[in-house]
Gaussian input, Z-matrix of N, CA and C with variables (Angstrom, degrees):
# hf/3-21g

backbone

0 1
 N
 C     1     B1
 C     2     B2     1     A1
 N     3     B3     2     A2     1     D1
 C     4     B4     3     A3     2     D2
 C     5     B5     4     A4     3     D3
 N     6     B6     5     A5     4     D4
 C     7     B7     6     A6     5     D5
 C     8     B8     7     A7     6     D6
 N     9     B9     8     A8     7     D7
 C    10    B10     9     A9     8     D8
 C    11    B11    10    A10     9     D9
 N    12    B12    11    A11    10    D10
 C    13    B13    12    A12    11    D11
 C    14    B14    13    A13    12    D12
 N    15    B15    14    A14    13    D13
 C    16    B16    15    A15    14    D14
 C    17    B17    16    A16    15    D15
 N    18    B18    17    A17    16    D16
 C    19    B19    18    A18    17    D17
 C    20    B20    19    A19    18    D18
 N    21    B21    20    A20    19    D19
 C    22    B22    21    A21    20    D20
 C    23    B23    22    A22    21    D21
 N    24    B24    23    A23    22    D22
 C    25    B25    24    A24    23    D23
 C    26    B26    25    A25    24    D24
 N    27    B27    26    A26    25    D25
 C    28    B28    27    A27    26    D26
 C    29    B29    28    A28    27    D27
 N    30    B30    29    A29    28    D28
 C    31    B31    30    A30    29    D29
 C    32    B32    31    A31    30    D30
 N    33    B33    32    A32    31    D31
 C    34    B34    33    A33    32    D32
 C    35    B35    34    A34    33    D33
 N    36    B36    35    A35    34    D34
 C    37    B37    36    A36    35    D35
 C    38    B38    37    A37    36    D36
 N    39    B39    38    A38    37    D37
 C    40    B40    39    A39    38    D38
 C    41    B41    40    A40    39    D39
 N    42    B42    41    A41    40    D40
 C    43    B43    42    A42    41    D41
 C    44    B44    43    A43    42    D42
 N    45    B45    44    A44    43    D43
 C    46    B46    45    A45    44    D44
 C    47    B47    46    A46    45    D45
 N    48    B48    47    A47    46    D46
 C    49    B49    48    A48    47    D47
 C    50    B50    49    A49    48    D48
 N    51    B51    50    A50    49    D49
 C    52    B52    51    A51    50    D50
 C    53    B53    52    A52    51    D51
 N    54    B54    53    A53    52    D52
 C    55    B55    54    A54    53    D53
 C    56    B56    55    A55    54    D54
 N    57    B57    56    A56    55    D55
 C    58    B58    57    A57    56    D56
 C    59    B59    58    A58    57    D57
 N    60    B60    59    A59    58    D58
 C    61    B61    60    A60    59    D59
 C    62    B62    61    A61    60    D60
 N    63    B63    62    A62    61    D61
 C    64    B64    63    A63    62    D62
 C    65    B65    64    A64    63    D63
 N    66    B66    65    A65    64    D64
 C    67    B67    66    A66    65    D65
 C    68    B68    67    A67    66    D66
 N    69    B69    68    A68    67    D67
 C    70    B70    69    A69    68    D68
 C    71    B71    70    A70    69    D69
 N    72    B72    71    A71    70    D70
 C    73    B73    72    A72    71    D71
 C    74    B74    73    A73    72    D72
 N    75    B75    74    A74    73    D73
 C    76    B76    75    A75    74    D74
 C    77    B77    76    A76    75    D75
 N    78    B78    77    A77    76    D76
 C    79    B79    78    A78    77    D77
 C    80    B80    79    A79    78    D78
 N    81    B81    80    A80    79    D79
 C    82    B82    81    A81    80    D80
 C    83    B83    82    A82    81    D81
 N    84    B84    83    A83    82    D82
 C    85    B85    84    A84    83    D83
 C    86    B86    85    A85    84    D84
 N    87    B87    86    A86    85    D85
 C    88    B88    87    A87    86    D86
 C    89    B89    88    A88    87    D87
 N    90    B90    89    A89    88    D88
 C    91    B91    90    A90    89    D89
 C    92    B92    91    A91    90    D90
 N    93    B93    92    A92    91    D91
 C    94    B94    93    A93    92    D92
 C    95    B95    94    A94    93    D93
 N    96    B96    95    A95    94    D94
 C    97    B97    96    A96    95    D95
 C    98    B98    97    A97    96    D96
 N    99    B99    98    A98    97    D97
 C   100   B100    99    A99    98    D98
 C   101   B101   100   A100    99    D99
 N   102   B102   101   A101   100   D100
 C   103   B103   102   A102   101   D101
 C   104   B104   103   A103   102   D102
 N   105   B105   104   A104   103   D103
 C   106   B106   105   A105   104   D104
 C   107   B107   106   A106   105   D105
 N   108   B108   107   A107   106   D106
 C   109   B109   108   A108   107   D107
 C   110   B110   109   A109   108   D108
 N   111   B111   110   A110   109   D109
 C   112   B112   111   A111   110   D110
 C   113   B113   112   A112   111   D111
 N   114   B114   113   A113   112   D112
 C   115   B115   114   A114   113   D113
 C   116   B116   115   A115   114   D114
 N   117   B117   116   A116   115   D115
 C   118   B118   117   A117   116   D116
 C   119   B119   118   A118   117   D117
 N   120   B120   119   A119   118   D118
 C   121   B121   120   A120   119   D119
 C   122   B122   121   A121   120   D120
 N   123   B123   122   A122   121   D121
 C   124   B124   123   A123   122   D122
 C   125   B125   124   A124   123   D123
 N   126   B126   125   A125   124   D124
 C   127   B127   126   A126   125   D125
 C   128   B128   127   A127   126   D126
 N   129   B129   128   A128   127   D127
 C   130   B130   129   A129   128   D128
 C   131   B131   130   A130   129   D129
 N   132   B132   131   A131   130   D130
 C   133   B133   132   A132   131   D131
 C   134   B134   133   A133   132   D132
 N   135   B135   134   A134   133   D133
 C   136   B136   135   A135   134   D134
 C   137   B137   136   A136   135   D135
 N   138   B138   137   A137   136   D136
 C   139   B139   138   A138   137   D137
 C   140   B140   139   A139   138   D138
 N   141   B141   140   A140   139   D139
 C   142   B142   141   A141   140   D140
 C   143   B143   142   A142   141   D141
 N   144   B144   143   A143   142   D142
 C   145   B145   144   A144   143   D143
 C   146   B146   145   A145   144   D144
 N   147   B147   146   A146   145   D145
 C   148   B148   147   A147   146   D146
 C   149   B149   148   A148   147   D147
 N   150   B150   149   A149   148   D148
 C   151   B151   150   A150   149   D149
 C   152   B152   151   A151   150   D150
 N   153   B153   152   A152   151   D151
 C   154   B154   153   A153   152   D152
 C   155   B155   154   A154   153   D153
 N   156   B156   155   A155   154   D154
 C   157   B157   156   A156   155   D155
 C   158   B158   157   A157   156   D156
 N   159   B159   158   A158   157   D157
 C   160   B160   159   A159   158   D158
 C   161   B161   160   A160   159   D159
 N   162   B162   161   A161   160   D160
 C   163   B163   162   A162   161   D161
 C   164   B164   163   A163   162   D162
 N   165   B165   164   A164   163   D163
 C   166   B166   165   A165   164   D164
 C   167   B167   166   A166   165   D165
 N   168   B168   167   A167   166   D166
 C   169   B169   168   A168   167   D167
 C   170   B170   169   A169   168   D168
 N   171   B171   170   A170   169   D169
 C   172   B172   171   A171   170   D170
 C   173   B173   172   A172   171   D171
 N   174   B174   173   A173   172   D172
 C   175   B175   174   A174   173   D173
 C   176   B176   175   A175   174   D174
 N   177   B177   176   A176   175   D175
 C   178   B178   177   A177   176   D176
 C   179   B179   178   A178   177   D177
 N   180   B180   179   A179   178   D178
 C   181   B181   180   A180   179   D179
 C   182   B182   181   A181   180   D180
 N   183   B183   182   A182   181   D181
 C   184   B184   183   A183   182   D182
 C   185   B185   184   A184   183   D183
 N   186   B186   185   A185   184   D184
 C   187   B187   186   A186   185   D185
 C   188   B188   187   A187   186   D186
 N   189   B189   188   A188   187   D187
 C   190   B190   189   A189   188   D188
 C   191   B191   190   A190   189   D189
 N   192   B192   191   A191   190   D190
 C   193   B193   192   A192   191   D191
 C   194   B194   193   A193   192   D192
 N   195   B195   194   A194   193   D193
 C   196   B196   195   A195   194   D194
 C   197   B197   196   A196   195   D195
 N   198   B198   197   A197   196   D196
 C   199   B199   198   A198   197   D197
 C   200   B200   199   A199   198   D198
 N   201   B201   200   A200   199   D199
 C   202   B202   201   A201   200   D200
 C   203   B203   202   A202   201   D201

   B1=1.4361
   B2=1.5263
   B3=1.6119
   B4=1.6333
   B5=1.2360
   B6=1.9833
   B7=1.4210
   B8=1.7380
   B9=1.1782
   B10=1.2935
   B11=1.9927
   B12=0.9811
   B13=1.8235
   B14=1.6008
   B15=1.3092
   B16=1.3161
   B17=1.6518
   B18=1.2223
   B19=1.2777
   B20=1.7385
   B21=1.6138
   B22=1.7814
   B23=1.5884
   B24=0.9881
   B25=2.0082
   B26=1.5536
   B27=0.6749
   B28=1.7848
   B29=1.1295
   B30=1.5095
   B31=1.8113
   B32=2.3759
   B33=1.3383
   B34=1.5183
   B35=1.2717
   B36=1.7476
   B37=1.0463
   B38=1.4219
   B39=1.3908
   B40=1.3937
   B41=1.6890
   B42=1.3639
   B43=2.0385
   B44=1.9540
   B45=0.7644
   B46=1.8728
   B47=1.1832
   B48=1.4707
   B49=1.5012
   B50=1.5558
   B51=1.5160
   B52=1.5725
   B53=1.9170
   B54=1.8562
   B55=0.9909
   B56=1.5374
   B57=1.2711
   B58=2.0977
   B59=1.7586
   B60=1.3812
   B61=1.0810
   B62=1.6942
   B63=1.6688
   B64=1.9275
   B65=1.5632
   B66=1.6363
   B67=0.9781
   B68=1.9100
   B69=1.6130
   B70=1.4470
   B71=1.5663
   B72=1.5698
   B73=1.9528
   B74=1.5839
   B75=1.4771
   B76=1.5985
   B77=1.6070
   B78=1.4912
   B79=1.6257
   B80=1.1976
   B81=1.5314
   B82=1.2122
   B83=1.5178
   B84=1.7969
   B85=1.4383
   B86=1.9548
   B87=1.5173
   B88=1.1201
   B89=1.8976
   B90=1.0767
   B91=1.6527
   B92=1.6190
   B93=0.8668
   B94=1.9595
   B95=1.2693
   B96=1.1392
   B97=1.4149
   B98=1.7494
   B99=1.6103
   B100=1.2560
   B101=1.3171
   B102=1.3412
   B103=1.7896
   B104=1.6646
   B105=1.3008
   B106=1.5790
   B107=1.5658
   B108=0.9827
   B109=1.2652
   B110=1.8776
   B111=1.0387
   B112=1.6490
   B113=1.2241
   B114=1.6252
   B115=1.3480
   B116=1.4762
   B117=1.2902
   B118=2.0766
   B119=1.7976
   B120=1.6796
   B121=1.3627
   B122=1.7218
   B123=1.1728
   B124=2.0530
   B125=1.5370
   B126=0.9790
   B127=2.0878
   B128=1.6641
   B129=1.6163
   B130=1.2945
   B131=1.2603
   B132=1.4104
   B133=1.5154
   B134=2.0259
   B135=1.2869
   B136=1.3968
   B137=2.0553
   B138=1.6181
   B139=1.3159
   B140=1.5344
   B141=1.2586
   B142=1.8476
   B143=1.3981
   B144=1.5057
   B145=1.3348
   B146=1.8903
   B147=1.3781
   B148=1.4660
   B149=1.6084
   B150=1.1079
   B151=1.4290
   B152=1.0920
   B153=1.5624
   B154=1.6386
   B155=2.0487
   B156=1.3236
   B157=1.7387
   B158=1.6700
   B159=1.4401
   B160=1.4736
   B161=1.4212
   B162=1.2830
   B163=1.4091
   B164=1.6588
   B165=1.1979
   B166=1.7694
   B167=1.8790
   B168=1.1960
   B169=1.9042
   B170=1.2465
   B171=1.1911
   B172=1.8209
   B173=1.6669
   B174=1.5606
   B175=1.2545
   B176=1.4477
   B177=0.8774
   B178=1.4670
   B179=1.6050
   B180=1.2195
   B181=1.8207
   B182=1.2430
   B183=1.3823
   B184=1.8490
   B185=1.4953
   B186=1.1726
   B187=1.2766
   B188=2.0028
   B189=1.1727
   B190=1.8679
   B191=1.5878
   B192=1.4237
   B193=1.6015
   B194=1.9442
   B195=1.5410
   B196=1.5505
   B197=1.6570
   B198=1.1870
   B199=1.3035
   B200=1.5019
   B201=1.5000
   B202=1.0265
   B203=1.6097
   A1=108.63
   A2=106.04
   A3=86.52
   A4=96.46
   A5=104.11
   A6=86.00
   A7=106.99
   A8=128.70
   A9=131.46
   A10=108.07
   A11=100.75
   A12=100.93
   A13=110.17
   A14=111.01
   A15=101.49
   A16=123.89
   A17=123.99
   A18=147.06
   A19=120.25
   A20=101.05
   A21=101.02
   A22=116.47
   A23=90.55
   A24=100.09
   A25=120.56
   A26=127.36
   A27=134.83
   A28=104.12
   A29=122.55
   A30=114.66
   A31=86.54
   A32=94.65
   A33=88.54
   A34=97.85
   A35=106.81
   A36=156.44
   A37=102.01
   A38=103.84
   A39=120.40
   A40=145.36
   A41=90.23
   A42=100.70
   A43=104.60
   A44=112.65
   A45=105.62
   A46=128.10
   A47=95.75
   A48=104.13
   A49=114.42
   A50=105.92
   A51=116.03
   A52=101.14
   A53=123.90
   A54=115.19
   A55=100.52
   A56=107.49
   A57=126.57
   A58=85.71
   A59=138.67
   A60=114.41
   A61=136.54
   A62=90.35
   A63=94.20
   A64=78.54
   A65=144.59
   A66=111.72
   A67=97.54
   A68=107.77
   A69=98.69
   A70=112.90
   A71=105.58
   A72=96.26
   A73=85.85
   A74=104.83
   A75=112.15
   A76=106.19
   A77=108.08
   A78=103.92
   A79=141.92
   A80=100.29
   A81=109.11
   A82=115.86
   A83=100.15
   A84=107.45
   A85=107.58
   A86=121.69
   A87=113.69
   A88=86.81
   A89=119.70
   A90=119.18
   A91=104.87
   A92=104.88
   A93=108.81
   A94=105.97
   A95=135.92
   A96=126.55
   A97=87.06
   A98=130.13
   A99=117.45
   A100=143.74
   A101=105.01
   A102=128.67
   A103=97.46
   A104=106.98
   A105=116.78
   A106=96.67
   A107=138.45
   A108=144.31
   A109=128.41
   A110=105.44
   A111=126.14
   A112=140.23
   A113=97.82
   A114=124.96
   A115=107.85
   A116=112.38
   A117=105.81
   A118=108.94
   A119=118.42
   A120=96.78
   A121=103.75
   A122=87.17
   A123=113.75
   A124=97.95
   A125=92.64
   A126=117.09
   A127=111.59
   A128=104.35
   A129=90.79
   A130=147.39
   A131=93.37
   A132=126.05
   A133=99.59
   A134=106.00
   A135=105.96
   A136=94.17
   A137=120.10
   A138=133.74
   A139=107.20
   A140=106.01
   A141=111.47
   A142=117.53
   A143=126.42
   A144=103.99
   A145=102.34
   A146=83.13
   A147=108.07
   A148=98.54
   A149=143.32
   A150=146.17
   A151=156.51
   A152=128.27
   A153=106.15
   A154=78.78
   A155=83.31
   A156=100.65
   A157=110.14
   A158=118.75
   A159=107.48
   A160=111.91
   A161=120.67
   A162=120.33
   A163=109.68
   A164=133.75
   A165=139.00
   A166=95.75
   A167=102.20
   A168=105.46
   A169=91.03
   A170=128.44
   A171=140.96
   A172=94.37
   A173=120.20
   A174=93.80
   A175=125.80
   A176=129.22
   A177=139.12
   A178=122.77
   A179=100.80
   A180=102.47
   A181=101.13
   A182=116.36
   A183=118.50
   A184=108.01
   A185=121.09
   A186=104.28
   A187=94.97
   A188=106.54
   A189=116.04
   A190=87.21
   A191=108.54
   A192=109.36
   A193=108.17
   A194=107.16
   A195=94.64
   A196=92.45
   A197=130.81
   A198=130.77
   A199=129.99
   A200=107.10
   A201=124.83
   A202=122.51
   D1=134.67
   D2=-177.34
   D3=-110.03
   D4=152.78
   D5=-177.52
   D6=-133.52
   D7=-174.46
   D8=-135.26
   D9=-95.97
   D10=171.90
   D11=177.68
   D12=-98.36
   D13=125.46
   D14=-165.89
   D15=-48.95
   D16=154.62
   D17=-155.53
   D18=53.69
   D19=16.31
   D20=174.02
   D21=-103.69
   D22=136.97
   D23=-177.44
   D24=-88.37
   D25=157.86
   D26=-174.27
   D27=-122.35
   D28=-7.62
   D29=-167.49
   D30=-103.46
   D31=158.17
   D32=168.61
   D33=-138.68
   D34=140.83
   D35=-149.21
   D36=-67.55
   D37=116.90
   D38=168.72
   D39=-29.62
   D40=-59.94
   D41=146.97
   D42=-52.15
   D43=-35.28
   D44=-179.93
   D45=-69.85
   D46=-29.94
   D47=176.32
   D48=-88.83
   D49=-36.61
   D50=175.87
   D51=-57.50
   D52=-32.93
   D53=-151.84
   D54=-82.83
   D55=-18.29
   D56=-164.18
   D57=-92.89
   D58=-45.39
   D59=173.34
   D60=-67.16
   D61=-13.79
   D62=-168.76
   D63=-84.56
   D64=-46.06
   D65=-132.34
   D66=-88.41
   D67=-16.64
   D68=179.91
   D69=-59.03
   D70=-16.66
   D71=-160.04
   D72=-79.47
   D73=-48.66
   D74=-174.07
   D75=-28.32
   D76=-64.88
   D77=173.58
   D78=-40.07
   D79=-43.04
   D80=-175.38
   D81=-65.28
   D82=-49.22
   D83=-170.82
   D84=-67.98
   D85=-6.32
   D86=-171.28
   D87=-84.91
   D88=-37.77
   D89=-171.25
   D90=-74.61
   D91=-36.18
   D92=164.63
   D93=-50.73
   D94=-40.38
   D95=-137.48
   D96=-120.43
   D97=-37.70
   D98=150.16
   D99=-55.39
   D100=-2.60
   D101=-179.57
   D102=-78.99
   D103=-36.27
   D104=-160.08
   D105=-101.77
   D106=8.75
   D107=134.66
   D108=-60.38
   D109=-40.21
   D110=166.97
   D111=-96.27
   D112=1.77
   D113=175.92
   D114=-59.53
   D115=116.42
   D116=175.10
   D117=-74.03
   D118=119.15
   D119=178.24
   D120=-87.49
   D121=154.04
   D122=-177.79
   D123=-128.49
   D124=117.55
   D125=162.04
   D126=117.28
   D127=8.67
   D128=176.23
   D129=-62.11
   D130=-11.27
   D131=-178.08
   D132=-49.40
   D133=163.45
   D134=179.34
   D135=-132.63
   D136=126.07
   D137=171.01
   D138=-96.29
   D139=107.17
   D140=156.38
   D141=-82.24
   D142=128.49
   D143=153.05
   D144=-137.42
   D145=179.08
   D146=-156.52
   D147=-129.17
   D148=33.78
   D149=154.19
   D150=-65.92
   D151=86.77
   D152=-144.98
   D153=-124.73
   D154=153.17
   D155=-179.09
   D156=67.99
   D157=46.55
   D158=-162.12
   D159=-126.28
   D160=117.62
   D161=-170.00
   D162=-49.74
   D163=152.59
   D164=163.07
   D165=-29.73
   D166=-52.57
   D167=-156.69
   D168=-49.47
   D169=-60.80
   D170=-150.89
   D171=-76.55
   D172=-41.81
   D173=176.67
   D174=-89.84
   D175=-16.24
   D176=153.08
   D177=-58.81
   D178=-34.79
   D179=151.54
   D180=-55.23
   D181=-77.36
   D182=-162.99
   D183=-51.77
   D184=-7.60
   D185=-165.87
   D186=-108.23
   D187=-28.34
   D188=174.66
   D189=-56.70
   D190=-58.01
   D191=-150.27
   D192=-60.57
   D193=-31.63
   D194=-167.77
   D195=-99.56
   D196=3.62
   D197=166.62
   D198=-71.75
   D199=-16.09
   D200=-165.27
   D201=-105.15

């Protein structure tokens, strides 16, 4: 066992470890939040309709058809 020179520690210091954990979340959440930068948006599109008396089929057609 080897052992140490007097007044040196082997344990590391609590603020150090608290400081190595804020900065990994820090990272992470800065790369999270650049993910959502490159995100493609889908549905921006805007569907009108004008349908009165119209079975689901016909409107769900109209709605595939101007979605597309």
């Amino acid at each position: 066992m080897k052992k140490n020179a007097p007044g040196m520690t082997t344990h590391v210091p609590r603020l150090f470890i608290k400081c190595l954990l804020m900065m990994k979340f820090t990272i992470l959440l800065v790369f999270a939040f650049s993910l959502q930068s490159f995100a493609r948006g889908y549905g921006q599109e805007t569907i009108s309709l004008n349908l009165e008396k119209a079975t689901l089929k016909k409107v769900f057609k109209a709605i595939e058809q101007q979605g597309a």
